[in-house]
MARMIZA-873453 format. One record per residue (C-alpha): residue in three letters; x, y, z. Coordinates in steps of 0.25 Angstrom, whole numbers. Example, Ala and Ser with C-alpha at 12.3 -4.5 7.8 and 13.67 -1.06 7.14 Angstrom:
BEGIN
{res = ALA | px = 49 | py = -18 | pz = 31}
{res = SER | px = 55 | py = -4 | pz = 29}
END
This chain:
BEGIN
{res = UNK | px = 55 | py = -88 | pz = -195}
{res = UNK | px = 65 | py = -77 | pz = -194}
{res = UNK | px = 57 | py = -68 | pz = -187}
{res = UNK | px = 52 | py = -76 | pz = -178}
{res = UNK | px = 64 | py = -81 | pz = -174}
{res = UNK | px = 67 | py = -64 | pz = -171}
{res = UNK | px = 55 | py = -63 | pz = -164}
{res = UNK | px = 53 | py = -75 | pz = -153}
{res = UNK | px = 67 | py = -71 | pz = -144}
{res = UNK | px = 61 | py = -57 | pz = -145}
{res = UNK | px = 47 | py = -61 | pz = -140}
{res = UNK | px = 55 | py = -71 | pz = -130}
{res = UNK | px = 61 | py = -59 | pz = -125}
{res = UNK | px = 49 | py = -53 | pz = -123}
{res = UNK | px = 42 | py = -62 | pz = -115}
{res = UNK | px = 54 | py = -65 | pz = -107}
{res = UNK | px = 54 | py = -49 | pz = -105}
{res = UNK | px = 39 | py = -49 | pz = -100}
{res = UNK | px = 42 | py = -63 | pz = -91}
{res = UNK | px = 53 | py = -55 | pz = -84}
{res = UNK | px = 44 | py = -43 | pz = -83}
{res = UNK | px = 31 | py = -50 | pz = -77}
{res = UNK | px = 40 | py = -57 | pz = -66}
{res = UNK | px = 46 | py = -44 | pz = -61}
{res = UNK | px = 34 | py = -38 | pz = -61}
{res = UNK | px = 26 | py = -48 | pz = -54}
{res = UNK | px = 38 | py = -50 | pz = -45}
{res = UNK | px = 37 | py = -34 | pz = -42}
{res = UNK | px = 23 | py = -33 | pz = -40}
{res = UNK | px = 23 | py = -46 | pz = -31}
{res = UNK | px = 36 | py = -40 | pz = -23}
{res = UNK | px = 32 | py = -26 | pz = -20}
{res = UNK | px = 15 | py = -25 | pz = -21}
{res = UNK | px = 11 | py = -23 | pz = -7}
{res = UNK | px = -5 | py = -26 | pz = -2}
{res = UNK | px = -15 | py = -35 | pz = -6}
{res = UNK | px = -20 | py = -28 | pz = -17}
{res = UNK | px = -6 | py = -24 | pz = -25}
{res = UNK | px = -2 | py = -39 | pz = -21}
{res = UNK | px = -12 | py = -46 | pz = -28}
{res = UNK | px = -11 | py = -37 | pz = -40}
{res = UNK | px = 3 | py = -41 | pz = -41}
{res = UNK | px = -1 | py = -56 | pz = -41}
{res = UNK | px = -12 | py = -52 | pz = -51}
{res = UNK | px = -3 | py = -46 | pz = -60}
{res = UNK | px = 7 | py = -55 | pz = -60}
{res = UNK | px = -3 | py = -68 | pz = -63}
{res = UNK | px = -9 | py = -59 | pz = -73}
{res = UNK | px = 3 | py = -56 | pz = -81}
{res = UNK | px = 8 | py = -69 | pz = -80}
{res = UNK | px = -1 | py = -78 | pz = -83}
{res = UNK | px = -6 | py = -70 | pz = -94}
{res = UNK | px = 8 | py = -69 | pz = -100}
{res = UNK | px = 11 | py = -84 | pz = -100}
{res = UNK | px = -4 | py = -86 | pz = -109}
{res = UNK | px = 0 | py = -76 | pz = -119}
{res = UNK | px = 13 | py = -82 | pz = -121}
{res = UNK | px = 10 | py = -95 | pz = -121}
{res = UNK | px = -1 | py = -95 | pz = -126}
{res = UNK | px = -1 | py = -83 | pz = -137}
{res = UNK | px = -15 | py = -75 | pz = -141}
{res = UNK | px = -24 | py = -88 | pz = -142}
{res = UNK | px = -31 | py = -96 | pz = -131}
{res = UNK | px = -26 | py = -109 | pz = -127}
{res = UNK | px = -25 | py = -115 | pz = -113}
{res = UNK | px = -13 | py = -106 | pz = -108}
{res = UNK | px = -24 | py = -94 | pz = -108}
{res = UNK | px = -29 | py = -100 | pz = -97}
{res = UNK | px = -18 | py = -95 | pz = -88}
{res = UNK | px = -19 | py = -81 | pz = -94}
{res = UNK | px = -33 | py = -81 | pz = -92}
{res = UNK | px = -32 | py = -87 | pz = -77}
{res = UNK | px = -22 | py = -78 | pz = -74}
{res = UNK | px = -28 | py = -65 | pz = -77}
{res = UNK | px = -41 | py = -69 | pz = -71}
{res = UNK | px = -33 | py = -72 | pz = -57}
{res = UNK | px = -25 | py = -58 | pz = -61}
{res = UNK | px = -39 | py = -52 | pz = -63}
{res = UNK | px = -45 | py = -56 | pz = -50}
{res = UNK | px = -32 | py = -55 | pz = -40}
{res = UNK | px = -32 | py = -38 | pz = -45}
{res = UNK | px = -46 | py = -39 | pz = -43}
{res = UNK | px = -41 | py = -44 | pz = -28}
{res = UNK | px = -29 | py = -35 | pz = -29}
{res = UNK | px = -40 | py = -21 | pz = -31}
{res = UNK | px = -49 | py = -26 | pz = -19}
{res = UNK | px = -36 | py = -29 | pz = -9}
{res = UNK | px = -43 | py = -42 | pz = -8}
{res = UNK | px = -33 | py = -54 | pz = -4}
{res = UNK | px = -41 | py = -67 | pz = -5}
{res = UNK | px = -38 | py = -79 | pz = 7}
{res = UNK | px = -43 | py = -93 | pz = 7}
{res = UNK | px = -54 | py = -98 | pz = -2}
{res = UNK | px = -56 | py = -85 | pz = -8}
{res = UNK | px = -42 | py = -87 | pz = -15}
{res = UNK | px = -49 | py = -100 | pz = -24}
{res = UNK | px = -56 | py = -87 | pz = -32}
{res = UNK | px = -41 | py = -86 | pz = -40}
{res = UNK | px = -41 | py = -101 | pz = -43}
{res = UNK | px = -55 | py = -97 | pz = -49}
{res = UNK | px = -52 | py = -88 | pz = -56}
{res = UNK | px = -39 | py = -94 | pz = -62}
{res = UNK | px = -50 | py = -106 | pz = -65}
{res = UNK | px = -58 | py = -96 | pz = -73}
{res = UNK | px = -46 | py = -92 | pz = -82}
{res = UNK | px = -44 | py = -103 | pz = -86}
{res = UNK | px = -59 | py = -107 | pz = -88}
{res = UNK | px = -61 | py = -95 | pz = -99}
{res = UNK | px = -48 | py = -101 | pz = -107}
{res = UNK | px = -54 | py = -115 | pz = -107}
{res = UNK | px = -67 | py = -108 | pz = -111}
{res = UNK | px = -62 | py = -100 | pz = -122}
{res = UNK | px = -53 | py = -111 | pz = -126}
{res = UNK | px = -67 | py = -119 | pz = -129}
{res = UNK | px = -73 | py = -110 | pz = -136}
{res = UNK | px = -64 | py = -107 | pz = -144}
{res = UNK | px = -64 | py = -92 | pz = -138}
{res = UNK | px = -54 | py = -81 | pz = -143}
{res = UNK | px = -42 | py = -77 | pz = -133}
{res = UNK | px = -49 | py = -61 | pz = -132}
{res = UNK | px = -62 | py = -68 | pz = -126}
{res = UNK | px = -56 | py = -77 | pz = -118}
{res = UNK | px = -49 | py = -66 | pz = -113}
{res = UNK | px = -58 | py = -56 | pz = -113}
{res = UNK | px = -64 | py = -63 | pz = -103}
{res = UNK | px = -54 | py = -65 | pz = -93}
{res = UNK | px = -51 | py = -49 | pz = -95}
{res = UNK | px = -63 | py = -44 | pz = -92}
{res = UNK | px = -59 | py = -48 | pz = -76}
{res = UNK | px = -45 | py = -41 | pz = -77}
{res = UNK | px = -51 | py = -29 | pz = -85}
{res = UNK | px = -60 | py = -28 | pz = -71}
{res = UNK | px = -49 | py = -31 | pz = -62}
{res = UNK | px = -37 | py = -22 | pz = -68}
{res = UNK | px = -48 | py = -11 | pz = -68}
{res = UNK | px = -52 | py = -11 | pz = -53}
{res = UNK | px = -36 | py = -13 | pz = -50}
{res = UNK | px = -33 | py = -1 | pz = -58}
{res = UNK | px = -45 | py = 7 | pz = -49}
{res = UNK | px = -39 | py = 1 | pz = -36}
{res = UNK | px = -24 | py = 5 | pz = -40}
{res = UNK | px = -31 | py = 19 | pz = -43}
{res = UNK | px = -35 | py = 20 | pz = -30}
{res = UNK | px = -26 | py = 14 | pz = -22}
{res = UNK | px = -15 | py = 23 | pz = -26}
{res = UNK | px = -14 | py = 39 | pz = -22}
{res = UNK | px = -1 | py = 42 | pz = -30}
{res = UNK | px = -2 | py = 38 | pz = -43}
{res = UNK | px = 11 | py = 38 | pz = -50}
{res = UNK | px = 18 | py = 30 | pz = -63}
{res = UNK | px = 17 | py = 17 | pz = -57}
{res = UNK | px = 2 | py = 18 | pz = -53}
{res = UNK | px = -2 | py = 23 | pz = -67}
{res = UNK | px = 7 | py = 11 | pz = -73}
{res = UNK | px = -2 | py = 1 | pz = -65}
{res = UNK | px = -15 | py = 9 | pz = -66}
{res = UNK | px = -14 | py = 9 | pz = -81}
{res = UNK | px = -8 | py = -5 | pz = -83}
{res = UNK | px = -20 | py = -10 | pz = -74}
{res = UNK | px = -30 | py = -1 | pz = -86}
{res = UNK | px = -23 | py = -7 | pz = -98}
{res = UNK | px = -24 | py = -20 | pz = -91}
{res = UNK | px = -38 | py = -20 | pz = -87}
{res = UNK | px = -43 | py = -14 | pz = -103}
{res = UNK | px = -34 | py = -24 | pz = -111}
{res = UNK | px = -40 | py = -34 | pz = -105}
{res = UNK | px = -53 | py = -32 | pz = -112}
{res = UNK | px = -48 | py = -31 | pz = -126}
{res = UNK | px = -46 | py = -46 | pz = -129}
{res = UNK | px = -57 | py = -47 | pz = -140}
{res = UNK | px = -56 | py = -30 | pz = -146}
{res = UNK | px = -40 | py = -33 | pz = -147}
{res = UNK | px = -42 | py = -47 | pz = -154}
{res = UNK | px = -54 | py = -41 | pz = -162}
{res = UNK | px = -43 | py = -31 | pz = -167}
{res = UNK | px = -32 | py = -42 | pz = -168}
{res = UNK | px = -24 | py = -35 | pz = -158}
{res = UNK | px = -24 | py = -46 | pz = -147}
{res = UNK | px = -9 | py = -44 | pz = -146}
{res = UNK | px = -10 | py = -30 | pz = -143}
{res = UNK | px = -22 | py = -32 | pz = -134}
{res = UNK | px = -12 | py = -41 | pz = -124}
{res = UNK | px = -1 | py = -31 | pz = -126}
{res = UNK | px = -9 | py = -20 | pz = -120}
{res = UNK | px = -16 | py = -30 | pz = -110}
{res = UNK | px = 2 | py = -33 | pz = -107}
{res = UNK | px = 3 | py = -18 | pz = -104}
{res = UNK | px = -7 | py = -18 | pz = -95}
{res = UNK | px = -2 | py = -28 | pz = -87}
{res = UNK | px = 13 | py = -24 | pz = -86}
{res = UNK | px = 8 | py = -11 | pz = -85}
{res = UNK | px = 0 | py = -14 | pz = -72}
{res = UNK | px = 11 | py = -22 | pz = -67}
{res = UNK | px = 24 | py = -14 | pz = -70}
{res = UNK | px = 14 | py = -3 | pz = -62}
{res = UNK | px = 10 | py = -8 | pz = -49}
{res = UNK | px = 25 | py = -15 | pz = -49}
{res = UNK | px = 30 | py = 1 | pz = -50}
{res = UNK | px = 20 | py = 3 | pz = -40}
{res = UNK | px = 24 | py = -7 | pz = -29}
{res = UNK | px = 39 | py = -4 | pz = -31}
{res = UNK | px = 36 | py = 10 | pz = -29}
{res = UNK | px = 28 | py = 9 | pz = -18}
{res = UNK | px = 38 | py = 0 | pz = -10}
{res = UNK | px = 48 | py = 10 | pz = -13}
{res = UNK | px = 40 | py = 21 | pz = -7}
{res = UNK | px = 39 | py = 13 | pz = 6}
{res = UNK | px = 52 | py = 10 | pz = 8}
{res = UNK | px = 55 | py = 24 | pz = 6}
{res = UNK | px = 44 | py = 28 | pz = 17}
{res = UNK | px = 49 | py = 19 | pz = 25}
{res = UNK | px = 64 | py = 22 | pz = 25}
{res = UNK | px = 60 | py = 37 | pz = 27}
{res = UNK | px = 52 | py = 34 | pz = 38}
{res = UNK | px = 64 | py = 27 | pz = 44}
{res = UNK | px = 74 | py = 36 | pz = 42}
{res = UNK | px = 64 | py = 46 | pz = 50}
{res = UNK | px = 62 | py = 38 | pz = 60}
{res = UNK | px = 77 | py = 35 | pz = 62}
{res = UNK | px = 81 | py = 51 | pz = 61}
{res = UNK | px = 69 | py = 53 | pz = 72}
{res = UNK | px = 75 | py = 40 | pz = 81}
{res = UNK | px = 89 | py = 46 | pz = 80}
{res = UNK | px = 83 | py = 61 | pz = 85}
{res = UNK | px = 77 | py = 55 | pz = 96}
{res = UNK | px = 87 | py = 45 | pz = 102}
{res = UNK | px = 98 | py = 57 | pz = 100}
{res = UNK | px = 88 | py = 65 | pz = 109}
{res = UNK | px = 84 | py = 54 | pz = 119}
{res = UNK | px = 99 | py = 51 | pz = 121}
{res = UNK | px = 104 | py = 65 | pz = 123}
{res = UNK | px = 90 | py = 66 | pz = 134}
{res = UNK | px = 97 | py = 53 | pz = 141}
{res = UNK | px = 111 | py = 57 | pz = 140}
{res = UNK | px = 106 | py = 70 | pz = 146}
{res = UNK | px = 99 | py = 64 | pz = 156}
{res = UNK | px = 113 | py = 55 | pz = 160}
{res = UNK | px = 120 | py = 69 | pz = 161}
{res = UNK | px = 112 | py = 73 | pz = 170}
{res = UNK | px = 109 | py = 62 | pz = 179}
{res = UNK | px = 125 | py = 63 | pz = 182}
{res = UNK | px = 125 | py = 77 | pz = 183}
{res = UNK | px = 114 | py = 76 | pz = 193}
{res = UNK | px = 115 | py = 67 | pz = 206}
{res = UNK | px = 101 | py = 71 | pz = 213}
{res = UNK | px = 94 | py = 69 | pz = 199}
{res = UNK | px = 101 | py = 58 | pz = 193}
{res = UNK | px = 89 | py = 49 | pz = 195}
{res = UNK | px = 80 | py = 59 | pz = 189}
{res = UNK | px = 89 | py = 59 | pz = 177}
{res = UNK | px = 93 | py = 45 | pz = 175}
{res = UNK | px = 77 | py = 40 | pz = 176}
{res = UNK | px = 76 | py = 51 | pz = 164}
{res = UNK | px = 86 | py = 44 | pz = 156}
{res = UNK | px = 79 | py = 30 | pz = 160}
{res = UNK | px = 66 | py = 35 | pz = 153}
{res = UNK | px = 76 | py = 41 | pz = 142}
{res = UNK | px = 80 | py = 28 | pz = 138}
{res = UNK | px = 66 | py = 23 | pz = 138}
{res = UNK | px = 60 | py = 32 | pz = 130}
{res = UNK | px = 71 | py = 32 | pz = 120}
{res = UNK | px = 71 | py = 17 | pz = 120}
{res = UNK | px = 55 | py = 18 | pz = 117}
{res = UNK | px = 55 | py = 26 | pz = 105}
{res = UNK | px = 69 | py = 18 | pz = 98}
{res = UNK | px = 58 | py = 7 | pz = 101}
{res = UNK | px = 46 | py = 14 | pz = 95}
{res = UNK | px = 55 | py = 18 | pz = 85}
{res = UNK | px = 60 | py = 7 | pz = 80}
{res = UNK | px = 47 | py = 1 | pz = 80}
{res = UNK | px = 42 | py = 12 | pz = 70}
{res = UNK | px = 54 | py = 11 | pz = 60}
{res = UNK | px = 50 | py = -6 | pz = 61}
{res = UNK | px = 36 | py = -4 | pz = 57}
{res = UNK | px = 39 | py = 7 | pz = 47}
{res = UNK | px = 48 | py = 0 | pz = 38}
{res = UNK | px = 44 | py = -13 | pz = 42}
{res = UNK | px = 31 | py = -15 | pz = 40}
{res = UNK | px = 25 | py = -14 | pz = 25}
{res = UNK | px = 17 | py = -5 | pz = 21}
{res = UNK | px = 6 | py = -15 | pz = 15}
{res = UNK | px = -9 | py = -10 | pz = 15}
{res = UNK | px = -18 | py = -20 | pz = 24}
{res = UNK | px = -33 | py = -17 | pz = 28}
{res = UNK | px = -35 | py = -13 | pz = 42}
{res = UNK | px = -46 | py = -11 | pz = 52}
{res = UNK | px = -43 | py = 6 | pz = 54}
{res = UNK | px = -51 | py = 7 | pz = 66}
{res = UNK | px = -43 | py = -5 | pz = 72}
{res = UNK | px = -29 | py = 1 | pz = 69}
{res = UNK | px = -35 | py = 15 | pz = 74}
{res = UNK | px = -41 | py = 9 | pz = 87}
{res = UNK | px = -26 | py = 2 | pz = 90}
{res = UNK | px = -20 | py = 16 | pz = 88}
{res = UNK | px = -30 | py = 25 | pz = 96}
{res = UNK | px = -27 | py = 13 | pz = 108}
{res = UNK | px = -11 | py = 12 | pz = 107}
{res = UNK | px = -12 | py = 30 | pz = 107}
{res = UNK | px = -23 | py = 29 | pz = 120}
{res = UNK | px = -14 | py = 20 | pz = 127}
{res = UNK | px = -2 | py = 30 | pz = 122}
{res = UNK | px = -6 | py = 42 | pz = 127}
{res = UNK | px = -16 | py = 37 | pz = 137}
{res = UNK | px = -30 | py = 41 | pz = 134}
{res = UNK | px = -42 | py = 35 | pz = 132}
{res = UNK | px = -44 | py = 30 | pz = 117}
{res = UNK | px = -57 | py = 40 | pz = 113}
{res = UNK | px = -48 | py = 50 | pz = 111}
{res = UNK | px = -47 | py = 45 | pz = 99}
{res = UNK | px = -60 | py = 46 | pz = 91}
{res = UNK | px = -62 | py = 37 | pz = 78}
{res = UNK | px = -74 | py = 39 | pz = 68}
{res = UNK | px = -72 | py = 27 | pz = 60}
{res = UNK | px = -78 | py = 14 | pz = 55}
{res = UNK | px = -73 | py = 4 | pz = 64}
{res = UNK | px = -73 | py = -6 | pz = 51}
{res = UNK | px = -65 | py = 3 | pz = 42}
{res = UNK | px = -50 | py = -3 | pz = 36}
{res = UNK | px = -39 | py = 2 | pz = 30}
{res = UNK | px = -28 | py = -1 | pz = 20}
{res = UNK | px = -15 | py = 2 | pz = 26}
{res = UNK | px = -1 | py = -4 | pz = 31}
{res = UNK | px = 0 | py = -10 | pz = 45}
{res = UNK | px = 9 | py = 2 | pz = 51}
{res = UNK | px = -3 | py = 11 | pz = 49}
{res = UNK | px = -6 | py = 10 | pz = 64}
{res = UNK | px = 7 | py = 16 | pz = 67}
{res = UNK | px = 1 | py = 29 | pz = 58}
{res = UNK | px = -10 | py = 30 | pz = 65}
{res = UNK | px = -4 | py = 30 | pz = 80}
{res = UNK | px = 5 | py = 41 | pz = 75}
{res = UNK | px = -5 | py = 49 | pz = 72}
{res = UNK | px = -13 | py = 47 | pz = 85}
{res = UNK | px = 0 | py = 46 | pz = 94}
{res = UNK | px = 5 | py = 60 | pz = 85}
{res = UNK | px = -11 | py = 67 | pz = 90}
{res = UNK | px = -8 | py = 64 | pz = 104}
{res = UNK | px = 5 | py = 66 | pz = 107}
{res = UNK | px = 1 | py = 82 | pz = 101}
{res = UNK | px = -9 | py = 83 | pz = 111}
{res = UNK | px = -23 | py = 79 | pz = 105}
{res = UNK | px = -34 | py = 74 | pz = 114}
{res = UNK | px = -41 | py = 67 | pz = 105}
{res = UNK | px = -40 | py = 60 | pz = 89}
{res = UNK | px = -51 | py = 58 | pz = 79}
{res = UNK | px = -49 | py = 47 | pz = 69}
{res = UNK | px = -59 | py = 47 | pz = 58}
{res = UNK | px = -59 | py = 37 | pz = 43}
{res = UNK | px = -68 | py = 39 | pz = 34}
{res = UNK | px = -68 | py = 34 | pz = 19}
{res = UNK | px = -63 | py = 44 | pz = 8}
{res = UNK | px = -69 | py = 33 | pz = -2}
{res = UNK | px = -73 | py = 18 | pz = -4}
{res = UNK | px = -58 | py = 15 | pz = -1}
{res = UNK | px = -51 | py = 26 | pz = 7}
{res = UNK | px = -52 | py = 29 | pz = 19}
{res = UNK | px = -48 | py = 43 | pz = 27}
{res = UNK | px = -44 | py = 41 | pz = 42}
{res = UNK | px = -43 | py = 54 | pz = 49}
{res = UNK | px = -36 | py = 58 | pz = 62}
{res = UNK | px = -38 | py = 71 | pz = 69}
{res = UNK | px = -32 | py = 75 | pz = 81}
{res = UNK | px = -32 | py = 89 | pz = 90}
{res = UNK | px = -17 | py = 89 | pz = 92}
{res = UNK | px = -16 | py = 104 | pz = 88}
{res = UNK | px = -12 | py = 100 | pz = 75}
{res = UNK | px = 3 | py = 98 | pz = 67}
{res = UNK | px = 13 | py = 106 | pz = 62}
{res = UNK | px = 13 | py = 109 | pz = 44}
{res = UNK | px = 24 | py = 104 | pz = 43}
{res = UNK | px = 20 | py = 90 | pz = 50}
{res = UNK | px = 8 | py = 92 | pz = 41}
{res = UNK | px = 14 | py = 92 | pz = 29}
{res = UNK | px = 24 | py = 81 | pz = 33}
{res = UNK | px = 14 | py = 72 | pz = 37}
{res = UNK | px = 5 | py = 77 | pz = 23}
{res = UNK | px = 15 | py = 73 | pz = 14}
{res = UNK | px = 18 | py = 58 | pz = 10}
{res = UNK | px = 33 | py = 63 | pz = 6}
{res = UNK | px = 36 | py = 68 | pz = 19}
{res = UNK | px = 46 | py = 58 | pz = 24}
{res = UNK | px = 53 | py = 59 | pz = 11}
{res = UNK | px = 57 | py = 72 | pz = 16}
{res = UNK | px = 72 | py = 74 | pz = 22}
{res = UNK | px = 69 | py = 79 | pz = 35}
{res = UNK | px = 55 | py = 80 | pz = 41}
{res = UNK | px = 58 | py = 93 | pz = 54}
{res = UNK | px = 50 | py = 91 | pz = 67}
{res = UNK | px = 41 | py = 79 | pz = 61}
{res = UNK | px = 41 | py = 68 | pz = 73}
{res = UNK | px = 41 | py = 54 | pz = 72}
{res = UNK | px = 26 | py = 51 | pz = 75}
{res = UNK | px = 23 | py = 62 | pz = 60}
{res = UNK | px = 34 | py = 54 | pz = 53}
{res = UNK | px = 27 | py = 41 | pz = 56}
{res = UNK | px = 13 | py = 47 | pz = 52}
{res = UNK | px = 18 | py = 50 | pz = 38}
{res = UNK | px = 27 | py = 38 | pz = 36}
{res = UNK | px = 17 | py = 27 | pz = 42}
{res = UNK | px = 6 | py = 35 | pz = 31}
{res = UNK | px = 16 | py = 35 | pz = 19}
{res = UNK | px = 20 | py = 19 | pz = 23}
{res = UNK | px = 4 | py = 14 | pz = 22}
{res = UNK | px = 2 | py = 25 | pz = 12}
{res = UNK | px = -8 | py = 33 | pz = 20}
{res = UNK | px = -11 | py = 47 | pz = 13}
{res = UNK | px = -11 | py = 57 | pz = 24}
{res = UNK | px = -17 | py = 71 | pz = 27}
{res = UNK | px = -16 | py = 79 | pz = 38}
{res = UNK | px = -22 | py = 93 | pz = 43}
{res = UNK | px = -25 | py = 102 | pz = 54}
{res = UNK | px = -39 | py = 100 | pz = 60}
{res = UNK | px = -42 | py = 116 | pz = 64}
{res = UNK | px = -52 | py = 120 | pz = 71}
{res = UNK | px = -55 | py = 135 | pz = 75}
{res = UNK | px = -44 | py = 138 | pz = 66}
{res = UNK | px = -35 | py = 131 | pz = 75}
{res = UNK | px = -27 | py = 119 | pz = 72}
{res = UNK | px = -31 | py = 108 | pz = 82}
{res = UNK | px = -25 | py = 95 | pz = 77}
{res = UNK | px = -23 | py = 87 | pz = 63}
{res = UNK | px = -31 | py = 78 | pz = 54}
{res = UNK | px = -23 | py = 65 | pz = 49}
{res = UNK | px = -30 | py = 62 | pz = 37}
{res = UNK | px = -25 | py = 47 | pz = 32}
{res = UNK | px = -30 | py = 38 | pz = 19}
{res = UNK | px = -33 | py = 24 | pz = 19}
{res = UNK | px = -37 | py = 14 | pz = 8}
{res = UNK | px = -49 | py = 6 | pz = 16}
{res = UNK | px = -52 | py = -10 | pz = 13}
{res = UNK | px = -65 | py = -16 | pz = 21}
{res = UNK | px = -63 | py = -23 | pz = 34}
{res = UNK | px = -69 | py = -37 | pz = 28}
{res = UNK | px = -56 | py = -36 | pz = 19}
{res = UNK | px = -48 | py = -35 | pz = 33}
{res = UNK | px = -55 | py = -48 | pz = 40}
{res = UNK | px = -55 | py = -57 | pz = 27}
END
């Protein structure tokens, strides 16, 4: 009785630690997961964990009705990753599959309870879905990220743990080592969890910090050029007092002055809006729809007919990417033509099942290395100072690093001349009958 009495507030404690532990997490995972797929993880893992926590403590290591909810809840756990991998968000009667499902769990317990069934085969069999489903989140995570630092490994492994334990129900009881096969099946768990919590926060600090460094370029680039369109109309003024015969001459000039400076404060403002306004959230688009839009608004621009712009495309190919990727894309084309090309060739093809390559070639004469390097670099804006880089350039690489656009670009020589640039940009893709569901 004694030690008991030691051991309950400390077992208390503990379950009081991990309560407090699964509400932050979930909370985090909820809060800061962005896109359809990182969203219904985050509800995965928090029903998962949940529910499976409140079985094991109430009731222990044997089967009784409670299982039910642990069984249920990592079925529905089990099918919202499954959902989560496949970036599938289910609307209207298609949502009556989780009550199904949830159904299901609780049909096995009820089963196993009337069998008198051991609690490793009971939930052997209700692992068997998670072993799938943690395995082909795992392969999706893989693939999904490019840079793979502390906090994807934390996830990727937590997400192999998780999917192995959760087929060793029956060799952990045969060894008597039930206890120990939930405490490795728990690891995986918070493991996954503390991961992609780690992941979310990091990636939302990286935004920000895109986003205020775009902004403080866009300001310092807004302070150059109104210092320069004021000294142009203080000029003119001078000028138009100075001068009787020409003071209409001069005071039209400071008219359009105004006009223009008033239009690119305008256009400016508009730009610093969308950049650090509008989230940088993956959704599925039509490309040749966004490319069409573009090509139009740049003919209409610079007054030419839209075929000089060439696309070699499949009209019904989509992207994932943010909503501000348009405003990429129209920098690159308006960049091509204001230098001069006569034409633009925009060709995608697929790299593999899910990514896709977008190329854009132009016959501008080509940019400078140190642009190159600028715009080739993902780190770029993190740099103090970035000489004799316009505003269009800066835009390109800030708009790529806000959707998470890898980008590549090199000279297109021909004749051992340099005639224009390739833009080389990768895509994650998603099928257009995703897009119209």
């Amino acid at each position: 009785m004694q030690n008991l009495t030691l051991i309950e507030p400390a077992i208390m404690i503990l379950i009081e630690t991990l309560i407090a532990f699964l509400f932050v997490i979930s909370y985090g995972l909820i809060r800061y997961s962005k896109g359809i797929r990182y969203k219904l993880w985050a509800i995965a893992w928090m029903i998962y964990s949940t529910t499976a926590v409140i079985s094991v403590i109430i009731g222990g290591l044997d089967i009784d009705i409670f299982d039910g909810l642990g069984a249920s809840g990592m079925l529905l756990g089990s099918l919202l990753l499954v959902d989560g991998a496949n970036e599938h968000q289910r609307k209207g009667r298609s949502l009556l599959i989780y009550i199904v499902v949830t159904v299901i769990g609780f049909s096995v317990v009820l089963v196993g309870l009337v069998f008198n069934a051991s609690y490793s085969i009971v939930y052997t069999i209700i692992g068997v879905p998670s072993t799938i489903a943690c395995w082909y989140s795992a392969k999706q995570f893989r693939e999904d990220i490019t840079t793979k630092g502390l906090e994807f490994w934390t996830a990727y492994i937590g997400f192999i743990v998780w999917s192995v334990s959760s087929l060793l129900f029956i060799p952990f009881e045969l060894m008597n080592l039930l206890n120990f096969q939930v405490l490795i099946m728990a690891t995986g768990i918070i493991a996954t969890g503390a991961g992609l919590f780690s992941y979310f926060i990091k990636n939302t600090n990286e935004n920000l910090g895109a986003q205020y460094q775009i902004s403080q370029l866009l300001g310092s680039i807004l302070s150059h050029d109104v210092r320069n369109y004021v000294g142009s109309l203080s000029e003119s003024i001078d000028q138009a007092i100075a001068s009787e015969p020409d003071r209409e001459m001069w005071l039209e000039l400071a008219s359009e002055i105004v006009t223009s400076m008033t239009d690119f404060v305008m256009e400016m403002r508009y730009l610093t809006s969308t950049v650090t306004r509008i989230e940088s959230e993956k959704i599925p688009m039509k490309l040749s729809s966004i490319l069409e839009d573009v090509s139009t608004r740049v003919a209409r621009e610079y007054s030419f007919q839209p075929e000089k712009i060439a696309f070699e495309l499949d009209e019904n190919e989509s992207i994932l990417s943010c909503a501000i990727v348009k405003e990429m894309f129209w920098n690159i084309f308006d960049n091509a033509f204001k230098h001069g090309t006569e034409n633009l060739t925009v060709r995608a093809f697929r790299n593999s099942k899910e990514d896709l390559i977008v190329e854009i070639q132009d016959r501008a004469g080509g940019i400078p290395v140190e642009i190159q390097e600028f715009l080739n670099n993902p780190d770029a804006l993190s740099s103090p100072s970035a000489p004799g880089i316009g505003l269009g350039i800066i835009l390109i690489r800030g708009l790529a690093l806000l959707c998470g656009i890898p980008m590549n670009i090199q000279d297109v020589v021909e004749d051992e001349q340099v005639v224009g640039s390739l833009f080389q940009l990768h895509f994650k893709t998603q099928n257009v009958i995703a897009i119209n569901e």
